[in-house]
N, C-alpha and C positions, 0 to 999 in steps of 0.2 A: 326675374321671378315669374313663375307661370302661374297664370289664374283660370278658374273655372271658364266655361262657355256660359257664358250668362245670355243666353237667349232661352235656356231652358232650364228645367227645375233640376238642381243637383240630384242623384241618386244614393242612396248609400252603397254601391260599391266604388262610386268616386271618392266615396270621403275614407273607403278604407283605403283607397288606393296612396291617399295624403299621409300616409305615415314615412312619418322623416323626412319630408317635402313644407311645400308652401300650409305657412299653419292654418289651421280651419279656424273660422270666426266662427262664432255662435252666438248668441243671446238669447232671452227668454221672450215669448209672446203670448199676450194671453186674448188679445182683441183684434176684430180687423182693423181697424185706422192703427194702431200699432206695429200691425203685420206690414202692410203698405207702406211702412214708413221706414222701416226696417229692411225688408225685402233685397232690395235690390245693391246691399251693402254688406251680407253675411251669408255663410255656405247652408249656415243650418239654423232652425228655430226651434229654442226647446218652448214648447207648450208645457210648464212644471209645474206640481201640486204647489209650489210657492206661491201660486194664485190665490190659495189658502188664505195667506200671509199678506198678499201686496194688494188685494183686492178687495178681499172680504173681512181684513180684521182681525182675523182666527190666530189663535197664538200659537198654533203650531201647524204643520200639513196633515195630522193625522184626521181631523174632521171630513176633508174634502173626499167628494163620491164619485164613483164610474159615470155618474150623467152630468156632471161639472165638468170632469176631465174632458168626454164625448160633445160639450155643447163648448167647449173653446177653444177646442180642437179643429172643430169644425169652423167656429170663427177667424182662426187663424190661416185654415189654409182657405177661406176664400177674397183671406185679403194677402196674399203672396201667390209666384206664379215663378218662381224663380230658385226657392231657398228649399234644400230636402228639410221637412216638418216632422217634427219628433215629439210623442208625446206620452205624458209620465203615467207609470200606472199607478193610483194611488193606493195608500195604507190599504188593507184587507179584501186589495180584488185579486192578491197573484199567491199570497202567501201559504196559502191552504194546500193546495198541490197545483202539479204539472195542467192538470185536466181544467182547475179553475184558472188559471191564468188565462189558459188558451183562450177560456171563452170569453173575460172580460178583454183579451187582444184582441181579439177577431171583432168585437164589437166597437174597441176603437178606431182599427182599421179599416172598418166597414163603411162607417159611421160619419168617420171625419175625413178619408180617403189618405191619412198619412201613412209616411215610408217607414215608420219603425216606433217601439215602444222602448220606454227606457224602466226598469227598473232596478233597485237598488238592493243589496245585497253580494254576498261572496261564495264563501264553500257552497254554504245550505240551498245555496238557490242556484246552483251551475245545473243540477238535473233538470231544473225548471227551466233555463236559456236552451240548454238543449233540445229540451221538449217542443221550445217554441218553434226556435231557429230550423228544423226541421219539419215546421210546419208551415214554412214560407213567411214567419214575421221576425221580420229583423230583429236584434235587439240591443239597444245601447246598454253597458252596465253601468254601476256607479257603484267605486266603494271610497274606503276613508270614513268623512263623515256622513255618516246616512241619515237624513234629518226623519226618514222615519223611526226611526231608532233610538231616537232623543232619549225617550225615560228609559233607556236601557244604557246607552251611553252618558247618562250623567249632565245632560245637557250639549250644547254647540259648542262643545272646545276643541282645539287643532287634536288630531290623533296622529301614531307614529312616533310618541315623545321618548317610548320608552323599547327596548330592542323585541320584549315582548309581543309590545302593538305590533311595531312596525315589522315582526313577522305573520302577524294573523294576516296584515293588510298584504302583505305579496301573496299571500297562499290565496288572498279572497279574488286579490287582480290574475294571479296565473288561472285560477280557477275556472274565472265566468270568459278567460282572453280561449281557453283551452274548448269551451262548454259549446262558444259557437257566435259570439259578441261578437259585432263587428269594428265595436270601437269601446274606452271606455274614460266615462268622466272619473276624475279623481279629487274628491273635494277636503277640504279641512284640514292636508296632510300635510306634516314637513316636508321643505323644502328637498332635503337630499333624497327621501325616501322616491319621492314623488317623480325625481332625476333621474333615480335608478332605476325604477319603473318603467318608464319612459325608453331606456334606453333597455331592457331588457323582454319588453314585453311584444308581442308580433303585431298588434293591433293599434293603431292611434289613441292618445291618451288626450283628452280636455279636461285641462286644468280650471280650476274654482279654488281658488285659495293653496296653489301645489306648486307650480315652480313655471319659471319661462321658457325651460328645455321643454316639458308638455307639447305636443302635435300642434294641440289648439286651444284656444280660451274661453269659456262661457261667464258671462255677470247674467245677472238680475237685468235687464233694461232699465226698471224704476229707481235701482240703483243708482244703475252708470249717468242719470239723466236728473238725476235728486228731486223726483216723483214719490221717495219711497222715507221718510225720515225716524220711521220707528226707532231706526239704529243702523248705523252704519260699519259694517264688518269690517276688520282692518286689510283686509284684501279687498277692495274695493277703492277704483280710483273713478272720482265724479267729474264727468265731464261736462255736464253741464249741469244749473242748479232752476230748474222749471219749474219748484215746489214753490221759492216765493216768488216768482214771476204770477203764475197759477192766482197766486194768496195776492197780488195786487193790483193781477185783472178785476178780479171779483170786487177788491174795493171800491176801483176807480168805478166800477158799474154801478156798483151802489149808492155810489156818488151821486153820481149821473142819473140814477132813477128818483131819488129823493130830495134832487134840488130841480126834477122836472126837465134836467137836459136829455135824457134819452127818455121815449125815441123823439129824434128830430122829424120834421118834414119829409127827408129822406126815406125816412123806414116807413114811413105810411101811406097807405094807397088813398089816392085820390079816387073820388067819383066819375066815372066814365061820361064824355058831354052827352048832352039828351040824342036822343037818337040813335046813339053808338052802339055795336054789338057787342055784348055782356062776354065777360070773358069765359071761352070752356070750363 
């Protein structure tokens, strides 16, 4: 199986090049010590408005602003050097028209030095990927479930259940594959539709909750890592569980501070003997 060159940072026409080839990894990133932790184990890092969500609390993406996006974006690619960085546009910087996207892209682009913006959307917004795409900024799409769309979709449920759906959703994925996307995620959808997609569509599909035929696969990191416990989506497999590890550092520390064993000897500086040169 062929792997990237990892001595330098993926680009995206390598990962469009991965269609029907060795699958792309992905994950999400929102901070450096994350990114560097990550980095040198995945093709690509999505920077997602789920920071919303895993970070800040917020019960949906749609609060999260163009200088959150811009200020973790920028965290993220200074702690990778290896992974093509991708970063989400949020709720009400793209949707207005062709001309405001551009400029809230250009500003992420600018901003944070990443390879491509991702936004989400089908029919309605393939004028808008064209627009960009033709403007030198790449674009990742995303359709299925769009969590910005939540109170229009009725909430996070799988979509494609019914022959309905699962025509809106090929006409949103031929759409934005057609408009000038180099790739695109496909989240929240049945399994077959998500199959047939995949095998239908010209461009690399990442799946989130879509099927294991999918190009490549993106999680949540706080997810995959049980950093993140609000709820756990049933596509979602935890590989490791760091939340109560986390919850019983903090104890033993508190332990430790209020029966006086930390700090020791160890953690405390000594007085320099008389005469000695004071430290810079």
């Amino acid at each position: 199986m062929s792997v990237p060159d990892r001595r330098r940072r993926i680009s995206v026409p390598e990962l469009s090049a991965r269609k029907g080839g060795t699958p792309i990894v992905s994950l999400t990133a929102y901070t450096t010590p994350m990114a560097r932790q990550l980095d040198a184990h995945v093709d690509m890092l999505l920077v997602g408005d789920s920071l919303g969500m895993v970070l800040y609390g917020m019960d949906s993406t749609l609060p999260v602003t163009l200088d959150m996006m811009i200020a973790h974006g920028a965290a993220v690619m200074r702690g990778s050097a290896l992974s093509c960085v991708v970063v989400d546009l949020p709720f009400g910087s793209y949707q207005e028209s062709p001309e405001a996207a551009f400029r809230a892209a250009a500003r992420v682009m600018a901003e944070t030095g990443c390879a491509a913006v991702k936004l989400e959307g089908g029919v309605e917004m393939a004028p808008t990927v064209e627009f960009l795409t033709k403007r030198g900024i790449p674009v990742l799409g995303h359709v299925g479930l769009t969590p910005q769309s939540v109170n229009v979709l009725g909430g996070y449920r799988a979509r494609g259940r019914t022959g309905q759906e699962g025509n809106a959703i090929a006409a949103d994925a031929f759409a934005i594959a057609e408009a000038g996307a180099f790739a695109l995620v496909i989240e929240g959808t049945v399994e077959t539709l998500a199959r047939q997609l995949t095998a239908d569509l010209p461009v690399p599909t990442i799946g989130i909750g879509a099927s294991p035929a999918c190009d490549g696969q993106i999680l949540v990191t706080e997810d995959l890592v049980g950093l993140f416990s609000d709820f756990t989506p049933k596509f979602v497999r935890r590989y490791a569980e760091l939340g109560p590890q986390v919850s019983a550092a903090a104890q033993a520390y508190a332990d430790d501070v209020r029966a006086r064993r930390f700090p020791g000897p160890e953690h405390v500086f000594a007085p320099k003997p008389s005469g000695s040169t004071p430290d810079a």
